[in-house]
C-alpha beads as a LAMMPS data file, in Angstrom:
LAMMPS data file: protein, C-alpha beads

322 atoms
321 bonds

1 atom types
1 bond types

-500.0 500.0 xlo xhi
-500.0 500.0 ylo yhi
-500.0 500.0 zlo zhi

Masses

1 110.0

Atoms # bond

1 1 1 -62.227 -183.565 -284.714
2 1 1 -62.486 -184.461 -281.276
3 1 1 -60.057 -187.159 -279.214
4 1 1 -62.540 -190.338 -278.915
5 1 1 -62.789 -189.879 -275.135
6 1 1 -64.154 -186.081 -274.806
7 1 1 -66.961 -185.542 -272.945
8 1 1 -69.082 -183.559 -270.595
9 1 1 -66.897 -184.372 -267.471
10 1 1 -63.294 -184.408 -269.661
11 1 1 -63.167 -187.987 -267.992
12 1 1 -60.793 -189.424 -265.500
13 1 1 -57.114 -189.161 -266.716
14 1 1 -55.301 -192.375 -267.163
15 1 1 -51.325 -191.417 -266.845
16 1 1 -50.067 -192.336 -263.701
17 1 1 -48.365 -188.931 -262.760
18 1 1 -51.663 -187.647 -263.535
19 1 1 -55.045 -189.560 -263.064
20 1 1 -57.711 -188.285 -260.321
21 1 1 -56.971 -188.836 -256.929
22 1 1 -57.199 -187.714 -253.173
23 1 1 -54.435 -187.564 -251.020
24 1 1 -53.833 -186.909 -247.391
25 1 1 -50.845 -185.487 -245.558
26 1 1 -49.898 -186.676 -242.218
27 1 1 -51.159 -183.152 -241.212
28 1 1 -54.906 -183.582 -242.704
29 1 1 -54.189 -181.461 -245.712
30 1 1 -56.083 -182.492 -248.590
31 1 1 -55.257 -182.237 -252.396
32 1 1 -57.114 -183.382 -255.151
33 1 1 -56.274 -184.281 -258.686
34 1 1 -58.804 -183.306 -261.444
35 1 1 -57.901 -182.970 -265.116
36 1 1 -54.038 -182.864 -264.288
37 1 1 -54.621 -179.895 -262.019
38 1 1 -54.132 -180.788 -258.199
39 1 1 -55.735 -178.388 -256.043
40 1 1 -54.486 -177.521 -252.766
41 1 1 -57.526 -176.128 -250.237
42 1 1 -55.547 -176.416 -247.341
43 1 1 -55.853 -172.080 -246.552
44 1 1 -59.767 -172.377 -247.589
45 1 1 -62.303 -171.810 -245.502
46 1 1 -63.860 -174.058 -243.553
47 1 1 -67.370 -175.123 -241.444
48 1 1 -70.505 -176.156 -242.589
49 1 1 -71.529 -172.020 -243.680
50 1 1 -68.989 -171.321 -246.024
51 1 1 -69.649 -170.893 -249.574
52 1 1 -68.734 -170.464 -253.163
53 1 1 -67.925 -167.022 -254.421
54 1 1 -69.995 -164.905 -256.825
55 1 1 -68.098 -162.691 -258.940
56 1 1 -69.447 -159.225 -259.396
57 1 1 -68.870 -159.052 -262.810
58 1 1 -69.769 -161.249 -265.876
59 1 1 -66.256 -162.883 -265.166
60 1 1 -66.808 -166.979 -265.086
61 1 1 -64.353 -169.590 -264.196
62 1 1 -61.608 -171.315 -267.378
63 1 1 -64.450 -173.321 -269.225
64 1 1 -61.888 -175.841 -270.504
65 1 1 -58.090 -176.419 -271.527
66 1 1 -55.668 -178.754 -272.515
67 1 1 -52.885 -180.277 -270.746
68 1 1 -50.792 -183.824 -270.355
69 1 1 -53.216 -186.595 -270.722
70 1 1 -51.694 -189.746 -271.235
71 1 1 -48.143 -191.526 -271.643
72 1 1 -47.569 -193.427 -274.407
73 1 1 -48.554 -196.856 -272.860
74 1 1 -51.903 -195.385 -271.366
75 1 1 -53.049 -193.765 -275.005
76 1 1 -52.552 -197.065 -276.755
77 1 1 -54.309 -198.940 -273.723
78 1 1 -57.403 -196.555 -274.529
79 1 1 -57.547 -196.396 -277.582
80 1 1 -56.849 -200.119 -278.965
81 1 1 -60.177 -201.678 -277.102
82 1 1 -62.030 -198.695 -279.010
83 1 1 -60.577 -199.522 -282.585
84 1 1 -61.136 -203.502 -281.989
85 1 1 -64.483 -202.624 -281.170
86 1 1 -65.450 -201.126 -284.627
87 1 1 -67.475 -198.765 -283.348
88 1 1 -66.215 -195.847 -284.656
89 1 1 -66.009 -197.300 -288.620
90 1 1 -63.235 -198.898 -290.170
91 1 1 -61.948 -195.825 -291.770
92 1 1 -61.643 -193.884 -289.308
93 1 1 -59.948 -196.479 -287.039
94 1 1 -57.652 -197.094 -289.875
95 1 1 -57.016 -193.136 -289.765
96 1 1 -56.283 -192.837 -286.249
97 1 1 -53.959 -196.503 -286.219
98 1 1 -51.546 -194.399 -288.976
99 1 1 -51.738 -191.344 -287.114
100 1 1 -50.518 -193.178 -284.126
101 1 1 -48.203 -195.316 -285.794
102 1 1 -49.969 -197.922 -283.842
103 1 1 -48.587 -200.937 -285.544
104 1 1 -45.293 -200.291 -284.952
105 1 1 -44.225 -202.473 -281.657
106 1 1 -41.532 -200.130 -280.589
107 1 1 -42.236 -196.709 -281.778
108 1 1 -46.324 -196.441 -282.143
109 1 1 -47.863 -193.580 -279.865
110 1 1 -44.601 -192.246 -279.502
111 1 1 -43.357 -195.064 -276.692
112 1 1 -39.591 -194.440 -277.854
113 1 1 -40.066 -191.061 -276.043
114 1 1 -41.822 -192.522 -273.174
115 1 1 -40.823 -190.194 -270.051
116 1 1 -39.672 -187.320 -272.503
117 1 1 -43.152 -186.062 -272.962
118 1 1 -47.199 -186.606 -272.884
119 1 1 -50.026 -186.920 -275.119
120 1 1 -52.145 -183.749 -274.008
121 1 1 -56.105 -183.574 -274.566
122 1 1 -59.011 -181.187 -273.714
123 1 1 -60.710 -181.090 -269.728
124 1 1 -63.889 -179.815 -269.032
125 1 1 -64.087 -177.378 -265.712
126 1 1 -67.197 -179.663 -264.111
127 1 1 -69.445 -176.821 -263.180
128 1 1 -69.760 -176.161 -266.852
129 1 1 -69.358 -172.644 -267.395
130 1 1 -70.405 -170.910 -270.649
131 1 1 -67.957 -171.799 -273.461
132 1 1 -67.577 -175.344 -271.637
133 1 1 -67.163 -177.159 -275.226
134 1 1 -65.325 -175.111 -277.085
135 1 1 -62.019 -177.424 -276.711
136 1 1 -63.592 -180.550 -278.254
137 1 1 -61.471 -179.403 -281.541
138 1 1 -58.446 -180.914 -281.490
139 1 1 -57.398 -184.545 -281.159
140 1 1 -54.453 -185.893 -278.792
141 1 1 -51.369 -184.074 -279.579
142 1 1 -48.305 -185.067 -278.525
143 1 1 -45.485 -182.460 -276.817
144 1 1 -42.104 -183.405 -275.589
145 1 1 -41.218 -182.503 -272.303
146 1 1 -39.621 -178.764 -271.386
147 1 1 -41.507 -177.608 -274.889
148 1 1 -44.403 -175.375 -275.151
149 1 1 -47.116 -176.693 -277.018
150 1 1 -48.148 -175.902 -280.422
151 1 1 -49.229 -172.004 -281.360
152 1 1 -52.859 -172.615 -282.765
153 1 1 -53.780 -174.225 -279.067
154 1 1 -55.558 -171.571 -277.794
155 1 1 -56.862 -173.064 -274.756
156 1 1 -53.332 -174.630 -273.218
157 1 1 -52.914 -174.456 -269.621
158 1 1 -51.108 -171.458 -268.298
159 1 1 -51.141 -169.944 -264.725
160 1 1 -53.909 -167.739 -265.194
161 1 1 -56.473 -170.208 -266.340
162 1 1 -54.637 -171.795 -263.427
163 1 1 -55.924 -169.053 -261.362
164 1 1 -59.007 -168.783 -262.695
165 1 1 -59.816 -172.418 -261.351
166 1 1 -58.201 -171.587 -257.934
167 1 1 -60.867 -168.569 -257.780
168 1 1 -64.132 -171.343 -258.551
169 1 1 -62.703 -172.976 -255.886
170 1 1 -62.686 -171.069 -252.916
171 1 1 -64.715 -171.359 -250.184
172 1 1 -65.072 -167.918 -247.974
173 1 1 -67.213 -167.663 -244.247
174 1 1 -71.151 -167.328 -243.998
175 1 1 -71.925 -163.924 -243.363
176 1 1 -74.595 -164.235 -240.660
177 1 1 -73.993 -161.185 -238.884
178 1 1 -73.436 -160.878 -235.074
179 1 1 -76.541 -158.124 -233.973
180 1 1 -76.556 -156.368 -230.559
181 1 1 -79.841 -156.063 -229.863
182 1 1 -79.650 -160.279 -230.119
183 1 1 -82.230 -161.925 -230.959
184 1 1 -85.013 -159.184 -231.095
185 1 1 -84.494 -155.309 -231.855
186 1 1 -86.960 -151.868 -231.215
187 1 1 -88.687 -150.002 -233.963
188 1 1 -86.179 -146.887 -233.573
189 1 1 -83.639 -148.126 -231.508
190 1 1 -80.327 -148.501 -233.711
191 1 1 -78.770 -151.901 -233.867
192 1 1 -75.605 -152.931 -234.027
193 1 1 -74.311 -155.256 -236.684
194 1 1 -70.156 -156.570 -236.851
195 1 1 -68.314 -159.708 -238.564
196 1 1 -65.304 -161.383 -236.245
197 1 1 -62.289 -160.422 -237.568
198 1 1 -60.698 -163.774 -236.817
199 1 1 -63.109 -165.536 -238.702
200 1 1 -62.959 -163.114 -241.771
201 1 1 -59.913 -163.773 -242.745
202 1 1 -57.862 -163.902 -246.370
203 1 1 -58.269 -167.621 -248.045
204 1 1 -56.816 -169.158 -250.706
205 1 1 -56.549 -171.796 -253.142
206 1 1 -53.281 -173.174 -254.644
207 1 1 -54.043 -175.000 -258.374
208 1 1 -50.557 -176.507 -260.091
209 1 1 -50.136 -179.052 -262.601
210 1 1 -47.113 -180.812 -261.206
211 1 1 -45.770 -182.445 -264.689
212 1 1 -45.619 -179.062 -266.583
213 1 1 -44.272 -176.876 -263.163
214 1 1 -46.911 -174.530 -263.357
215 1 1 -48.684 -173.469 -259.900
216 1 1 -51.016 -170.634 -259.379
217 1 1 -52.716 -169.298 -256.071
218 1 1 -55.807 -167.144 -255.953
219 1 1 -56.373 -165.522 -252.560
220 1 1 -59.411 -164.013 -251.327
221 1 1 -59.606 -160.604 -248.825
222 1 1 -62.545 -159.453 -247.245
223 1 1 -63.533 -156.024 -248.123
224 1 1 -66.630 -154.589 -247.162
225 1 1 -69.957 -156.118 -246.059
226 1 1 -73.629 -154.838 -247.383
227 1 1 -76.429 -154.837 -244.959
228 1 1 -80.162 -155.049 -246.988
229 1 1 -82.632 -154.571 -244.267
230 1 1 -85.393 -156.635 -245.754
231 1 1 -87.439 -153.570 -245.787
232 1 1 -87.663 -149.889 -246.929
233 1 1 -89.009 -148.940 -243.677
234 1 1 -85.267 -148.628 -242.316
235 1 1 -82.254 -146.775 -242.136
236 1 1 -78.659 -147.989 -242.748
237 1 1 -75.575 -146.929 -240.951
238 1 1 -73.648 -146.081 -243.274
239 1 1 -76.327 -144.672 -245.447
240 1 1 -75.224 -146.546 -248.648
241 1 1 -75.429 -149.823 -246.262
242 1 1 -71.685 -150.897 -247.120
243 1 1 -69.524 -151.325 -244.136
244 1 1 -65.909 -151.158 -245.005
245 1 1 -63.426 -153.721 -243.227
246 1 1 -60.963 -151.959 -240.131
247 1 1 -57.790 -151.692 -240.090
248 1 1 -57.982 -154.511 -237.221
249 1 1 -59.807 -157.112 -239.963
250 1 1 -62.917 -156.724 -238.264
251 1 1 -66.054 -155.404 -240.160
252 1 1 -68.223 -152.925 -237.714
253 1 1 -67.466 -152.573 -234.078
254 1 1 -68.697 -155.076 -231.370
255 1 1 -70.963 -153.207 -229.382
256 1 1 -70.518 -152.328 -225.341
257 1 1 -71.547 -151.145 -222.829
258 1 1 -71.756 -147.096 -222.800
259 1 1 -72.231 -147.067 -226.382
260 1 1 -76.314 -147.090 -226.229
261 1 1 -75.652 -142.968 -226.851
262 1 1 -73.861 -143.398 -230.312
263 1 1 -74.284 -144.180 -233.685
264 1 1 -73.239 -147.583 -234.777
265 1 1 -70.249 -147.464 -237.566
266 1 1 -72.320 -150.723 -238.998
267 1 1 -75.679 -151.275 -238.470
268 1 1 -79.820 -150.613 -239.421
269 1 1 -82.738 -148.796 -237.742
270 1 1 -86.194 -150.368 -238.183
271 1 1 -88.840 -147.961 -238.501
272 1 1 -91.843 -149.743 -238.224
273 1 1 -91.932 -153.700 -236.482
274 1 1 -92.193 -156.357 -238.236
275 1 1 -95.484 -157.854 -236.706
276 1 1 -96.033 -161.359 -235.974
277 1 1 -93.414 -161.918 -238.231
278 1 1 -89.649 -160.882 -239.156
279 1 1 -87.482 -158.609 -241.740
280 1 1 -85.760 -161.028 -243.349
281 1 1 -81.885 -158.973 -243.172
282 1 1 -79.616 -160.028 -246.111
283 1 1 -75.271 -159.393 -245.293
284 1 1 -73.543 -160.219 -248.011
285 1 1 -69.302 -159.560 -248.188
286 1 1 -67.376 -158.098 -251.330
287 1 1 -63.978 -160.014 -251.099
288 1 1 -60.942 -159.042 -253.250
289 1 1 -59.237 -161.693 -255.744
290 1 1 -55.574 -161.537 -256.507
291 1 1 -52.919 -164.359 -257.725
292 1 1 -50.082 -164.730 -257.750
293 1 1 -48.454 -167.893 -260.579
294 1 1 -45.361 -169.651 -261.774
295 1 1 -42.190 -167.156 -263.360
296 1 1 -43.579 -163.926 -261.474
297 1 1 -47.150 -164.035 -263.148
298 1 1 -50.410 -162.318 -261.224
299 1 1 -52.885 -159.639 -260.885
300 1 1 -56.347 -159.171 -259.658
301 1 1 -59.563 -161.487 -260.373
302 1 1 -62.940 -159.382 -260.416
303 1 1 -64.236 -159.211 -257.132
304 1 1 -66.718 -161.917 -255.606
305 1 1 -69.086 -161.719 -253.178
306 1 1 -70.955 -164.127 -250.669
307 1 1 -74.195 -163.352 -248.499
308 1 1 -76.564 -164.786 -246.072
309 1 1 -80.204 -163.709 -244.621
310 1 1 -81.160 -163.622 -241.201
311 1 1 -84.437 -163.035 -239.514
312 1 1 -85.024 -159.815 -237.635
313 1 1 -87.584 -159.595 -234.972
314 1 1 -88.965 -155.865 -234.721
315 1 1 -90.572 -155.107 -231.744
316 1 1 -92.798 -151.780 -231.201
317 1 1 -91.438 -149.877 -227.913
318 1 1 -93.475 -150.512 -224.792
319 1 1 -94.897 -147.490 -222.934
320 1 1 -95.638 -147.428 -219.534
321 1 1 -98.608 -146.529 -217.918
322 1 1 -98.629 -144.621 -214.344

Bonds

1 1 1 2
2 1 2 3
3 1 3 4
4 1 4 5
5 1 5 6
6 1 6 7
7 1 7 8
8 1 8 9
9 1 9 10
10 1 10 11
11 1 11 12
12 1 12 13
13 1 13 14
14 1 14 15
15 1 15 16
16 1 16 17
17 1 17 18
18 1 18 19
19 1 19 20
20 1 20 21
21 1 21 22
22 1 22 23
23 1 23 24
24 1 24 25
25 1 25 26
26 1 26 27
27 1 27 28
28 1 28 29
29 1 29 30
30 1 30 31
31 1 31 32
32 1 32 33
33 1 33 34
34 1 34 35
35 1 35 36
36 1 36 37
37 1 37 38
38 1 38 39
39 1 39 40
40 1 40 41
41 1 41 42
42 1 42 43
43 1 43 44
44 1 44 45
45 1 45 46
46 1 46 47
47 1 47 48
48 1 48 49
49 1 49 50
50 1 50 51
51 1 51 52
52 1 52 53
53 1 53 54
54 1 54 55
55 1 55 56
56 1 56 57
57 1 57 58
58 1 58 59
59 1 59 60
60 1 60 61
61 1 61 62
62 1 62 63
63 1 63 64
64 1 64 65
65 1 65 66
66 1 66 67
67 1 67 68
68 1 68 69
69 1 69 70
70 1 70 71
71 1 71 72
72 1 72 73
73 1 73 74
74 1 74 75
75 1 75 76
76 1 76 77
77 1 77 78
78 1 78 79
79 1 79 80
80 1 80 81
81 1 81 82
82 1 82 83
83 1 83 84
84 1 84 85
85 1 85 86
86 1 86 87
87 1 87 88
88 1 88 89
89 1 89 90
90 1 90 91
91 1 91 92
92 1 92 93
93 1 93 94
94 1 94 95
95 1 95 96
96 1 96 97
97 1 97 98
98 1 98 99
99 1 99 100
100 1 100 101
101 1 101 102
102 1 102 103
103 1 103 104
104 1 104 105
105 1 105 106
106 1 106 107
107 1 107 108
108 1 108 109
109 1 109 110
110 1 110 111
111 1 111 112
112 1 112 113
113 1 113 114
114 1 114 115
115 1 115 116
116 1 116 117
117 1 117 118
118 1 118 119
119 1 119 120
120 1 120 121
121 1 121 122
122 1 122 123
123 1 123 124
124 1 124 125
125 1 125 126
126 1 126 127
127 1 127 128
128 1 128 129
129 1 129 130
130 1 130 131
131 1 131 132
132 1 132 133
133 1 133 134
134 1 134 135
135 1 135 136
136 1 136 137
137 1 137 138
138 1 138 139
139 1 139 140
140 1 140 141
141 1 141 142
142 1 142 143
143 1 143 144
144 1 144 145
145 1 145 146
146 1 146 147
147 1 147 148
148 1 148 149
149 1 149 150
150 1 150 151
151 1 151 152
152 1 152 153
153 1 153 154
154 1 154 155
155 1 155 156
156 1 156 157
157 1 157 158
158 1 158 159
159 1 159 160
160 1 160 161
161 1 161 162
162 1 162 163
163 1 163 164
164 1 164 165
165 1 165 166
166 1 166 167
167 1 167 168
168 1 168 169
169 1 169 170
170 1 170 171
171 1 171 172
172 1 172 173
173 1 173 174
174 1 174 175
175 1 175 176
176 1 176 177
177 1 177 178
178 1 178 179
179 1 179 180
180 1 180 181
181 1 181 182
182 1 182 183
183 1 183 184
184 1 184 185
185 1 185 186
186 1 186 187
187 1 187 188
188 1 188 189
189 1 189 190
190 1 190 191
191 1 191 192
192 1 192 193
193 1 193 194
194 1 194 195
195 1 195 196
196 1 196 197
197 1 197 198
198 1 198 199
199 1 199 200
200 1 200 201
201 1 201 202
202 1 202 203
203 1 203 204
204 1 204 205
205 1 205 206
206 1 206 207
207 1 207 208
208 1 208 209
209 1 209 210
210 1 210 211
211 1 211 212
212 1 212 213
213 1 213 214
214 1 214 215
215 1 215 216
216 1 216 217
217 1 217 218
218 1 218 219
219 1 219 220
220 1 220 221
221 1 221 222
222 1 222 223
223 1 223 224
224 1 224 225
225 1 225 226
226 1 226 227
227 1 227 228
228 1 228 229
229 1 229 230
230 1 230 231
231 1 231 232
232 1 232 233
233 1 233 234
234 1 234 235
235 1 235 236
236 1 236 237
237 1 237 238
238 1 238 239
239 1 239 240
240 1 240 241
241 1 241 242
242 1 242 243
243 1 243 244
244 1 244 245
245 1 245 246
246 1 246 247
247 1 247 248
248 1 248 249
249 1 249 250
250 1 250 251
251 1 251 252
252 1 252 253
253 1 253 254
254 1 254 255
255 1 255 256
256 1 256 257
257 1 257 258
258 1 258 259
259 1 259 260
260 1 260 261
261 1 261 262
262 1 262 263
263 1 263 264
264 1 264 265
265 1 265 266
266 1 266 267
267 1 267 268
268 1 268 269
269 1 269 270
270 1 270 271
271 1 271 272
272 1 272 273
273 1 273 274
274 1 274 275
275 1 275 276
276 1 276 277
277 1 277 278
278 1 278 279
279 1 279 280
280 1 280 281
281 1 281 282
282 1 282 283
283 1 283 284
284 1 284 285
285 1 285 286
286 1 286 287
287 1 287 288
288 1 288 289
289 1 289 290
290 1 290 291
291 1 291 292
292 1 292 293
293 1 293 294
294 1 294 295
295 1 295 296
296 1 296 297
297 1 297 298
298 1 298 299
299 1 299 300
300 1 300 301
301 1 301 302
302 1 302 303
303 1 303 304
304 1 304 305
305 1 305 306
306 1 306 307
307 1 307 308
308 1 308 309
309 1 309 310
310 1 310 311
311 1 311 312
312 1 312 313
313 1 313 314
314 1 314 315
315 1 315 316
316 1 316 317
317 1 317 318
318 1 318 319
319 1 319 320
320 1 320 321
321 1 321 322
């Protein structure tokens, strides 16, 4: 059956050590405190462009788990008002009084191990990936402190749903491209296409749950970056479109001065112009996912990906009449 408070958006934990909050570092780092896990997105990206991450594969964010909930004091304080209420029948409020042990002063909801443990319920992850209510199942359940909780809990928190929730919340670069022609290219002439390798950089998200001990980062690389033209009237360089990052970070090459003669390592060739209009030129950028988690734990997330379109001005080449 599931705990009395479970719903859509898990709710806002009452314990103390663990209810939702913001806090702020005297260096402007930011952590926030949802569902017992405090996120740290101090090594994410940042500006007004940057985005979530796609993953490449079916792969979706931890749906839901169960951690530390409430102490002893908070549970009863929830859960009395409810009871007194009658809204949820007599019977059952009689039920959930002798599972609690409510009416005993000292030891009901387990106070006489106040500080030795936590009453852990179900969270939600709040962009509601598939499988979002599947831990609706169990009520509260009570686990003392250094103990691992009960074998049939299949969705307990670990470091790899951990990471998993890291992963949804990174926040990479936009991928608008830098072009050389700016601006405006030439049906024919090759142009030039690169990503700053300062500004494409590895991020990362840090997700712990400080009561249990349990941390886990995901970080994300850049890899490669696809150019889509906007039109089949054009030709990629490379041929397959993907541009693989440099050794130096960068994606591309920057293009110079007495380079007009060469082929661009990253880049597109309109064929035709595009009118009174534009080619609407789509860059999107693979990045890798790794992680790294508390007692040596890690490995690789399925690769996600995060693109942009820009509009392309094709001109037709000017000849000129003697």
């Amino acid at each position: 059956m599931a705990s009395a408070d479970d719903s859509p958006t898990g709710g806002t934990l009452e314990s103390t050590d663990t209810q939702q909050q913001a806090n702020a570092s005297d260096k402007g780092d930011l952590s926030v405190t949802v569902g017992a896990v405090v996120f740290d997105r101090s090594k994410n990206g940042t500006g007004n462009s940057t985005g979530r991450l796609t993953s490449t594969t079916s792969w979706t964010p931890p749906a839901c788990w169960y951690a530390p909930k409430y102490t002893p004091e908070k549970l009863q304080a929830y859960l009395e008002p409810i009871w007194a209420a009658d809204s949820t029948g007599s019977e059952w409020d009689a039920q959930q009084r002798e599972k609690y042990n409510a009416l005993d002063l000292d030891k009901g909801f387990n106070k006489d191990k106040a500080g030795k443990g936590y009453w852990w319920g179900s969270y939600v992850n709040e962009s509601y990936p598939p499988g979002w209510d599947a831990c609706f199942d169990k009520e509260y359940f009570w686990v003392d402190e250094g103990d691992a909780p009960p074998a049939d809990v299949k969705n307990a928190i670990t470091p790899e749903i951990l990471a998993g929730l890291a992963y949804n919340e990174i926040r990479v670069p936009g991928t608008e491209v830098t072009l050389a022609p700016a601006g405006q290219t030439k049906v024919n002439l090759p142009t030039w296409a690169w990503l700053d390798g300062a500004e494409f950089k590895p991020v990362s998200v840090t997700a712990s749950v400080p009561v249990l001990g349990l941390t886990a980062t995901a970080t994300a690389e850049p890899l490669s970056l696809k150019i889509e033209p906007g039109t089949a009237d054009a030709v990629t360089y490379p041929a397959s479109g993907v541009c693989e990052i440099s050794g130096s970070g960068s994606i591309g090459e920057p293009y110079a001065r007495g380079k007009a003669e060469r082929t661009p390592p990253c880049g597109v060739k309109y064929l035709h112009s595009s009118g009174g209009g534009s080619y609407p030129l789509r860059a999107t950028v693979t990045w890798k996912i790794t992680w790294t988690g508390t007692g040596g734990a890690g490995g690789d997330l399925p690769d996600g990906s995060f693109g942009a379109t820009q509009d392309v001005v094709v001109q037709e080449i000017q000849a000129v009449n003697r």
